[in-house]
N, C-alpha and C positions, 0 to 999 in steps of 0.2 A: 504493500500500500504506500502511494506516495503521501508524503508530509513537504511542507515549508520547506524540511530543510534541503530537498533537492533543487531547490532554486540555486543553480550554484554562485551566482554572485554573493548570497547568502554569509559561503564562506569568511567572506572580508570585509568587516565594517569599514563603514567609511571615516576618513582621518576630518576633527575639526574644519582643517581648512579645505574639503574635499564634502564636506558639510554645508561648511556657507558658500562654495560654489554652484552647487546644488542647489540652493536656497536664492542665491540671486538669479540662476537661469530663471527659476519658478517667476521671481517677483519682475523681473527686467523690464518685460513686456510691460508692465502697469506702474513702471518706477516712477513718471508723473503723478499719476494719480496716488500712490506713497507721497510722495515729496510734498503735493497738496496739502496729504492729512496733518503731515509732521510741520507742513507752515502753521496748519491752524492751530496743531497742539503748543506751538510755539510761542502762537500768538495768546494763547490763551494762558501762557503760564506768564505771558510778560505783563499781561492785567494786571494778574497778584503780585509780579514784582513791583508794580507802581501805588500798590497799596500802601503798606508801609511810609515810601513818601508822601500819601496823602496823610497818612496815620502822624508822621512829626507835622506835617502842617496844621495839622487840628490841634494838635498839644501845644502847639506856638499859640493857633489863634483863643486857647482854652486860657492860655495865660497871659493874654494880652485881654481877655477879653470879651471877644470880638463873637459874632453870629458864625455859630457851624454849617447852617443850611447848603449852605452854598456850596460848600464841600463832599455833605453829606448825597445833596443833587450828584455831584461831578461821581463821586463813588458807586451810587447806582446805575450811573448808565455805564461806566468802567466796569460792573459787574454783571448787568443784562448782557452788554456788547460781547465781553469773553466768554459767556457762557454760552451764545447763541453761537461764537465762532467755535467753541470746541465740540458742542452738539452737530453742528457740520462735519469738522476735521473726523468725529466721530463715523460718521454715518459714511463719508467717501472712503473711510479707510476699511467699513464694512462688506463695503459693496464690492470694493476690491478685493477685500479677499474673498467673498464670493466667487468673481471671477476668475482669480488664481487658481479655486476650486473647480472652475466651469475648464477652464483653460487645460488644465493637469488632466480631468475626464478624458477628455476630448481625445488629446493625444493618447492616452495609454489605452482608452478604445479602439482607435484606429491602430494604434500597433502590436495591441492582444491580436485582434481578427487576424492579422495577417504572420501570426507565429508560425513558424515552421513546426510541424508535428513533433520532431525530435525534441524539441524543447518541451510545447504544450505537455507530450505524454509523460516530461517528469515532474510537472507541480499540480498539485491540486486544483479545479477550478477556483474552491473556494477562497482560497487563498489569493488566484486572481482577483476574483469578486472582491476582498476585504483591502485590496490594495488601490482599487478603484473608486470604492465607497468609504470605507475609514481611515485610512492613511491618507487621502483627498482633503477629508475634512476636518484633520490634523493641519493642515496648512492653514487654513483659517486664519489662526491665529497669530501665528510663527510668522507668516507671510511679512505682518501689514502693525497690527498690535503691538506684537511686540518688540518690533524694530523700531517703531515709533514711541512706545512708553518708556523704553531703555535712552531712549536719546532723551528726550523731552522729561521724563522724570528722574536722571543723571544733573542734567541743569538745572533743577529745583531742589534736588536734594543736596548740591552743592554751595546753594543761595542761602538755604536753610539750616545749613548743619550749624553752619560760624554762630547761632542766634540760641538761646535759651530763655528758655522763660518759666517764670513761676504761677501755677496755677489758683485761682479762686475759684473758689466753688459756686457761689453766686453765678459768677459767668460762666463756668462749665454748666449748672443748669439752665440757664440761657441755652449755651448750644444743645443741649441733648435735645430740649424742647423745640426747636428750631429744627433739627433730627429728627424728632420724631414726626413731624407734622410731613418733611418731606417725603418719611420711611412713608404714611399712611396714603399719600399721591403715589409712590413707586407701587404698593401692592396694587393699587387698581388695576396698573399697566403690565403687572406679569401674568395674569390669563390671558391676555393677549400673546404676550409672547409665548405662552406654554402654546396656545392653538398653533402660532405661526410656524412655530419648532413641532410639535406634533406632523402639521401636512409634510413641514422637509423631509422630517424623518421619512415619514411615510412614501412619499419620491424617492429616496434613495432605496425603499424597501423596491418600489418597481423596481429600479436601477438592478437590482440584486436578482431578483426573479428574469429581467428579460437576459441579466448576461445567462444566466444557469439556463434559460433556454436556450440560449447560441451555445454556449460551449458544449452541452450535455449532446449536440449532434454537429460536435465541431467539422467531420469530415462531409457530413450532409450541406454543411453551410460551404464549406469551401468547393466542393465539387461541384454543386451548384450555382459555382462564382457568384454568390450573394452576398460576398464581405463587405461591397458599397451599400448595399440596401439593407442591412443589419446594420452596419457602422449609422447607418442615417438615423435609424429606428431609434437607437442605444442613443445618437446624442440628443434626440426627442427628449427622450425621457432625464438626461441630463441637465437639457435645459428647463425641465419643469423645475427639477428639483432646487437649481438655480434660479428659480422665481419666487418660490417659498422660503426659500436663504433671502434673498433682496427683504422680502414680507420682513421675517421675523429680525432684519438685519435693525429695518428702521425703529421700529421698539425698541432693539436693547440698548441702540445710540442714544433711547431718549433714558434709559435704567444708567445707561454708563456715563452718561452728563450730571446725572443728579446727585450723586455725592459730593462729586464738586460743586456742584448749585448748592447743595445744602451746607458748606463750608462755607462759599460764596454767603448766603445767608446770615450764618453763623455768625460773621462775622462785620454785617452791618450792625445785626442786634448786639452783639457782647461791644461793638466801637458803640453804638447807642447808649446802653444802660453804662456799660463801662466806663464812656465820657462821664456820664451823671455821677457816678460813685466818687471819679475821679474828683470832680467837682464840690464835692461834697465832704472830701476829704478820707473819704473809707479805707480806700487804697491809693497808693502811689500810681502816677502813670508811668512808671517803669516794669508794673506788672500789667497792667492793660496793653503796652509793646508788648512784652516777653509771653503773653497769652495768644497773642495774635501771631504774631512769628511762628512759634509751634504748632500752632491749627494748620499756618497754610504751608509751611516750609518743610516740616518733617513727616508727618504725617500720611501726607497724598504720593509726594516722592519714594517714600518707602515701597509703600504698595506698589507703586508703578513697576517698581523696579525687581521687587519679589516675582511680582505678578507675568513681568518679562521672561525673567531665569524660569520659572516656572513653566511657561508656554515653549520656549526655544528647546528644553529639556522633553519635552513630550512631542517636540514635532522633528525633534532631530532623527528619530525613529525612523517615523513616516516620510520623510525628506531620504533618508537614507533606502527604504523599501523599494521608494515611487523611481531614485537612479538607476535599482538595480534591473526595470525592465528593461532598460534602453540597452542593458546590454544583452539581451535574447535576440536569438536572430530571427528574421520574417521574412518572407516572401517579399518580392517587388510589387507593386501593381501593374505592372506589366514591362517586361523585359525586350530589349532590344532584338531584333533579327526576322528571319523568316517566317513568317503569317503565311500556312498554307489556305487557298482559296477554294480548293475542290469541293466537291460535293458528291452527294453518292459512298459506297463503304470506306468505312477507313481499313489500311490495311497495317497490319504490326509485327516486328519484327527484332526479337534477341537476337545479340551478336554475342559471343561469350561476356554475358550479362553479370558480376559479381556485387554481393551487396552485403553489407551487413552496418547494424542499426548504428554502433560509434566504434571507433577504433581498437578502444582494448577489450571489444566483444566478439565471436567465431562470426564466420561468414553463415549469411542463410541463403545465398543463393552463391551455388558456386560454376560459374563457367559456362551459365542457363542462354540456350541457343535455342530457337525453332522461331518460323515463321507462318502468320497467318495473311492469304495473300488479299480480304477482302470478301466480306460477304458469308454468308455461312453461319454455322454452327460450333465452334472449337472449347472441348469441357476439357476442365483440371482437375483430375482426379489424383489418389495418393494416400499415405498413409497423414495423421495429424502432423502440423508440424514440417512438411515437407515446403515449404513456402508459397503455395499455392494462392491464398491472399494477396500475398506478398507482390505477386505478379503485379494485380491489378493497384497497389500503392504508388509501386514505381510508374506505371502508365498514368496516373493522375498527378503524379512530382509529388506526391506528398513527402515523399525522400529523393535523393537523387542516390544513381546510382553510382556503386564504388570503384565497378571496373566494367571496361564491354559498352557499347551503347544500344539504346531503346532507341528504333525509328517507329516514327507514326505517320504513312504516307511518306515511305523512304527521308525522314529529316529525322534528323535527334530530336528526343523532348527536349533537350537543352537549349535549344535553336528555336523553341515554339515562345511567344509568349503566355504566360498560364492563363490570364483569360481565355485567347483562340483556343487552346488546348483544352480546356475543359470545360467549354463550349459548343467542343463538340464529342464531348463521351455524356453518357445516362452511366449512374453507377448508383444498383442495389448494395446495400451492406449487408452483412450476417444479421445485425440485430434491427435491419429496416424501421430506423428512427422515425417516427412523429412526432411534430413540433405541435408545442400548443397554439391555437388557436382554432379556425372552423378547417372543414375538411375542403373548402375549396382553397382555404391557402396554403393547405402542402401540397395542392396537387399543383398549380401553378409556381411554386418557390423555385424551380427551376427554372422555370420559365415564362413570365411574369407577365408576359405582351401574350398570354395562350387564349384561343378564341372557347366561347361557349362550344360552339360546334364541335370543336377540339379534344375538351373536356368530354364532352357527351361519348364521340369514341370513344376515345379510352376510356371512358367508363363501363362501355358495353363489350372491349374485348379484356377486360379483366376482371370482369363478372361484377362490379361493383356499384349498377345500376340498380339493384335492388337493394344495396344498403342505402344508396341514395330514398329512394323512395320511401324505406319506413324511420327515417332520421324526422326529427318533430321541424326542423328548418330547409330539410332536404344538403344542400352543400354548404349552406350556410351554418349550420351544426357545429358546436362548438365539440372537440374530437377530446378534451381534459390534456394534463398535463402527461406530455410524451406519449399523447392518444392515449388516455387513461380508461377510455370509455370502449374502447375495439377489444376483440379480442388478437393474438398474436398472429392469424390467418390475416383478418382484416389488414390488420399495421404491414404487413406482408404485403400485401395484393396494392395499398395504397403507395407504397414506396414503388412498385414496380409501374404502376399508372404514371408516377412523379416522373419516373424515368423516361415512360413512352410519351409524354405530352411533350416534352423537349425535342422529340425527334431527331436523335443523337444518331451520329454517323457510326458509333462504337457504343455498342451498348455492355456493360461489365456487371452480371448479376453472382452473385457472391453467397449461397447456397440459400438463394431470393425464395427456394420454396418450401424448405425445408416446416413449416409451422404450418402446410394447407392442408385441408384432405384431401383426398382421391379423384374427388368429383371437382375441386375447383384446382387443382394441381393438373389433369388434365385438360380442363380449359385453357388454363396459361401456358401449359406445354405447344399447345397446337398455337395461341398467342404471339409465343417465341419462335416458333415454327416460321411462321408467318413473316413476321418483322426481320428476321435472317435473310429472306429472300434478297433483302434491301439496307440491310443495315448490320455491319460486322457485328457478333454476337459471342463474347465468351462468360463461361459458367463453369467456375466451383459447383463442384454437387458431388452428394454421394449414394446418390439415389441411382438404381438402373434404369428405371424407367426416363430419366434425365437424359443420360450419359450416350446410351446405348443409339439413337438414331442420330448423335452428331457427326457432322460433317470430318473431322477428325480430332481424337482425343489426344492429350498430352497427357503420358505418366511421369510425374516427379515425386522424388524420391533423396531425404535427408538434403533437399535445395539445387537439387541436380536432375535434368530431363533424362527420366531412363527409356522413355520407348515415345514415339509418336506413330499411329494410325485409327482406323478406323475400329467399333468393337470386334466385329467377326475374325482381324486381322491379328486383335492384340491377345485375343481370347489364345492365341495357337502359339502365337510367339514372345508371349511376357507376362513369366510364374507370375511375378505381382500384380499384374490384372485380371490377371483371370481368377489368384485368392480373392482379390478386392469384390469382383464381380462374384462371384462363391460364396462371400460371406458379408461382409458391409452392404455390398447394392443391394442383395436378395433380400436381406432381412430387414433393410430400411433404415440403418441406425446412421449416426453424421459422428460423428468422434469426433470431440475438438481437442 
């Protein structure tokens, strides 16, 4: 069973400075819109530095004197004005990292779909899934947050360290009550935010179910060449999710502004009553400075700056997970060279073909040579294990081969680009996947431009005209997840319909009947019959009744071709077909 840790970039965390390089590609793109947040926060810490100097001018004109008003005017609009600009800086620096989140999707969408098999078959899906959705939104914060609360509250807590003060409790209950009153406006506005953050959540829950739909028929998606119209799908739903982050962005800009507003607050009323005290003689104004200094200087910088380390430590993770796909390797979207144009059968052709899955693995195909020239019937038969799938991986590039080349229409796959290429092959799998949704979009997922008229054939030469009819929406019928609702016959017959509605020059069915009965296995036999006349045709199977009328059979054996002909031929001159035929065909069993 695979885990995480076959991800092998795994093996090697990333180095600090291999970390924040990481972390600037992330943020690069939207460094403006950064730099915006970090003016506003800047400007907003530079308010409360000019408090203070308002704060000795009052105690000048407290002992000259003289009328406060005037002052205490100038302070409140120096305190609406910053708090209005930091609820801004707040809310752009949200939406960005939103975006940073939208952005990271995007790409690691488009560069999952197109992993080359040998990669995808060592990590878990799910582990893709959590690196797309929760290591995503790990950035968040890290992105935007906290590179601006580290800058911006480093120069406050630097302003405020030099300063001390002595506290009265009179004015500390001022501020609590001041606190409290704001705390009793912030509760209003967090079920707002729990809703806004519930729907994200719940978008990124799609986000989670439609990849587990792609990947769970990764090969179905890619032979199908449907990576662009999944990849579109997937950032659908990316972007929903990224509209309910925007939602619940702008709420918590207004929860992440108010502690400040209520310090802001704080400390009109504690200069208000605290002038009075002063006044009055209660306390010296050297503890109404030294009170005020500490609310706005140590205080808020602290946290900022906790609150920074905090976030950069939790997204260094996900910053480090989100680099390590870029280094899997993927397919092109389409590769330079020769685009065959023909039409009509394709025809296929091993040259001493050798293959095996990575280097310090045995070969499973060794030295595999035959030719099919076009048209016809050609089954692989063998014991488990002889590499008979194998065949039909390498004709679709899902690997590339090790040694020998595969021509299709006399060109190498290598020389095809894999759109054209698999474009024009139909390929059943052993476990003939169904995707969720209705039954008329697996039959068209290959081919997406397919006419009704189209449809209706192939419905009628693979018997599945009659499930049409007693389904409660007819094709519109929703099929459950991985066709939860067919039986294994059904999921069978529709993969094979998927395949005929493309009208594939190479059709490749991969022991496609293995789950039918009698009665619908012979229909599709004379189906396949049929569609040979005109369209190249090979078949895994280990059924007799399969094998035995093909045009000519291939025996392999431990990844090596041990006999090529007809049955009547191989029955007299090759022990192991004629056992095979003896004992697996006759009795009907498939040995995997």
């Amino acid at each position: 069973m695979n885990t995480a840790s076959d991800l092998a970039p795994d093996d090697a965390a990333l180095s600090a400075r291999e970390t924040f390089k990481a972390l600037y590609a992330q943020v690069r793109p939207h460094r403006w819109a950064v730099a915006l947040g970090l003016l506003c926060a800047l400007l907003g810490a530079a308010g409360g530095l000019l408090q203070p100097l308002a704060t000795k001018a009052l105690v000048d004109r407290l002992g000259s004197g003289g009328t406060i008003a005037g002052i205490l005017l100038v302070l409140t609009a120096v305190v609406i004005l910053s708090t209005v600009v930091e609820a801004i800086g707040a809310f752009v620096l949200e939406r960005t990292a939103e975006s940073v989140v939208l952005t990271a999707r995007r790409t690691m969408i488009g560069r999952m779909l197109r992993l080359r098999l040998t990669d995808w078959e060592r990590i878990p899906p799910g582990d893709l899934m959590s690196r797309v959705t929760s290591d995503t939104t790990l950035l968040r914060a890290v992105s935007t947050q906290a590179v601006v609360s580290a800058a911006s509250g480093a120069v406050a807590f630097v302003a405020a360290i030099v300063l001390m003060a002595l506290l009265d409790a009179v004015l500390l209950s001022v501020t609590l009550g001041v606190v409290a009153v704001l705390g009793g406006a912030v509760a209003l506005v967090m079920p707002k935010i729990a809703r806004s953050t519930e729907r994200s959540q719940e978008a990124v829950g799609e986000l989670s179910v439609a990849l587990e739909r792609t990947f769970g028929a990764f090969r179905t998606v890619k032979s199908s060449g449907a990576e662009d119209r999944e990849i579109g799908r997937l950032d659908a739903a990316s972007q929903r999710a990224w509209q309910h982050g925007v939602q619940s962005a702008k709420w918590e800009a207004v929860v992440g502004s108010a502690d400040g507003f209520a310090v802001q607050l704080a400390f009109l009323a504690v200069l208000g009553i605290g002038g009075a005290r002063v006044a009055s003689g209660a306390i010296p104004v050297s503890t109404l400075i030294a009170f005020l200094l500490y609310l706005f200087y140590l205080m808020e910088p602290v946290y900022k700056l906790v609150d920074a380390v905090s976030n950069y430590q939790e997204g260094a993770a996900a910053i480090s997970r989100i680099a390590q796909v870029d280094g899997l390797a993927t397919e092109p979207a389409a590769l330079p060279g020769r685009d065959a144009a023909a039409e009509g059968p394709a025809s296929v052709r091993f040259e001493q073909v050798s293959f095996r899955y990575r280097a310090d693995q045995s070969l499973i195909h060794q030295q595999v040579s035959f030719d099919v020239p076009g048209a016809g019937m050609t089954a692989f038969v063998g014991p488990s294990g002889a590499g008979k799938s194998t065949v039909f991986a390498l004709i679709e590039r899902f690997y590339e081969v090790t040694g020998g080349r595969l021509l299709i229409d006399g060109i190498d796959v290598r020389d095809w680009s894999l759109p054209r290429l698999r474009s024009a092959i139909g390929y059943v799998e052993q476990d003939a996947p169904v995707l969720a949704g209705t039954l008329r979009d697996n039959l068209v997922f290959a081919a997406p431009g397919a006419t009704d008229d189209a449809i209706r054939d192939v419905l009628v030469r693979t018997k599945l005209d009659t499930l049409v009819e007693r389904l409660p929406h007819g094709l519109d019928t929703p099929v459950g997840h991985r066709g939860s609702t067919l039986s294994g016959g059904e999921r069978q017959r529709i993969a094979i319909a998927r395949a005929l509605v493309r009208k594939p020059r190479l059709l490749l069915l991969d022991e496609a009947t293995s789950q039918l009965d009698a009665v619908n296995e012979l229909a599709l036999r004379d189906t396949v019959a049929e569609v040979s006349r005109e369209t190249t045709v090979l078949v895994v199977a280990h059924r007799l009744s399969t094998v035995k009328d093909a045009d000519r059979i291939i025996v392999m054996e431990a990844g090596r071709v041990r006999a090529v002909g007809n049955h009547d031929d191989l029955l007299v001159r090759d022990d192991l077909y004629a056992q095979l035929a003896a004992t697996q065909f006759l009795t009907g069993l498939s040995p995997r």
